[in-house]
N, C-alpha and C positions, 0 to 999 in steps of 0.2 A: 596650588592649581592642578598638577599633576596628578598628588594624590584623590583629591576630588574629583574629577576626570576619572581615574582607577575604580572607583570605588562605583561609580555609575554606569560602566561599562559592565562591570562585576555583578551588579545588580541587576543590569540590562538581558547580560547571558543568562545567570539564572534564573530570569523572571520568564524568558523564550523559552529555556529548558522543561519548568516546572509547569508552564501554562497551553505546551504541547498538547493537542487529543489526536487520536488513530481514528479514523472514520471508517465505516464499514458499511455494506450493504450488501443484501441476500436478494437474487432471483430463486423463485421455483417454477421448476418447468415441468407441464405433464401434473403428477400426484407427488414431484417432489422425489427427493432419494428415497431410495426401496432396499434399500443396504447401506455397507458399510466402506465401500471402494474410494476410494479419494485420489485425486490425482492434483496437485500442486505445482503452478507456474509463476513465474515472475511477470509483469508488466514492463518496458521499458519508455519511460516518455523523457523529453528533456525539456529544460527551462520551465523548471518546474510543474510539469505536466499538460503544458501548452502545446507537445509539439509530439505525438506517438511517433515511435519508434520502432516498437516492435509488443504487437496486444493478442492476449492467448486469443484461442477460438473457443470458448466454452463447447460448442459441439461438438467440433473436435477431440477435446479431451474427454468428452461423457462417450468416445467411441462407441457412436449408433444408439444408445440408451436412447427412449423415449421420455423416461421419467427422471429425471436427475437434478440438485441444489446449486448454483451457483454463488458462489462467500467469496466477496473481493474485499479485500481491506489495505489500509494504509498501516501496515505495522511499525514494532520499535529498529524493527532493522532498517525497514524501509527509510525512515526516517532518520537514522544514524545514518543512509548511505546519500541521501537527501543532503543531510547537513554537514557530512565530509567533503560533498564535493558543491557545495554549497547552491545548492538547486539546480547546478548544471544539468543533473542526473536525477529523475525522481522515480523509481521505480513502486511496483504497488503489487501484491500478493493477491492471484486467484487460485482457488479451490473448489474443484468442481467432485458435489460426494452423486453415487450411483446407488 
């Protein structure tokens, strides 16, 4: 009983592991980046992203540009730190290029 129990959990983790995806979406603002300047921030949401905590300002960071990309994703870090602290903490990666 045990060992079947073991072995379905086992199977459980790396079916969650393997069937993970990073989601991603791009704003462009204006004509879009006109260089090659990047500035990268963290998002902070918790309970699994139910609940901001602390969310960049893409304006902000494109300091004054008109024209500049916005690329937010859910990356593998994100997601390692998602699943360390088991959804407590979900944080999510913005990049804004100029």
């Amino acid at each position: 009983m045990i060992k079947k129990s073991m072995k379905l959990m086992t199977v459980a983790v790396v079916a969650s592991m393997l069937l993970t995806s990073c989601y991603s979406y791009t704003s462009v603002v204006g004509k879009g980046a006109q260089g090659n300047t990047q500035v990268t921030k963290w998002n902070h949401y918790l309970i699994n992203g139910l609940a901001p905590v602390g969310v960049s300002d893409s304006k902000q960071m494109a300091d004054g540009a008109e024209n500049y990309t916005v690329f937010t994703r859910y990356s593998f870090i994100n997601g390692l730190v998602s699943a360390l602290t088991f959804g407590i903490y979900s944080p999510t990666t913005t990049t804004v290029t100029r």
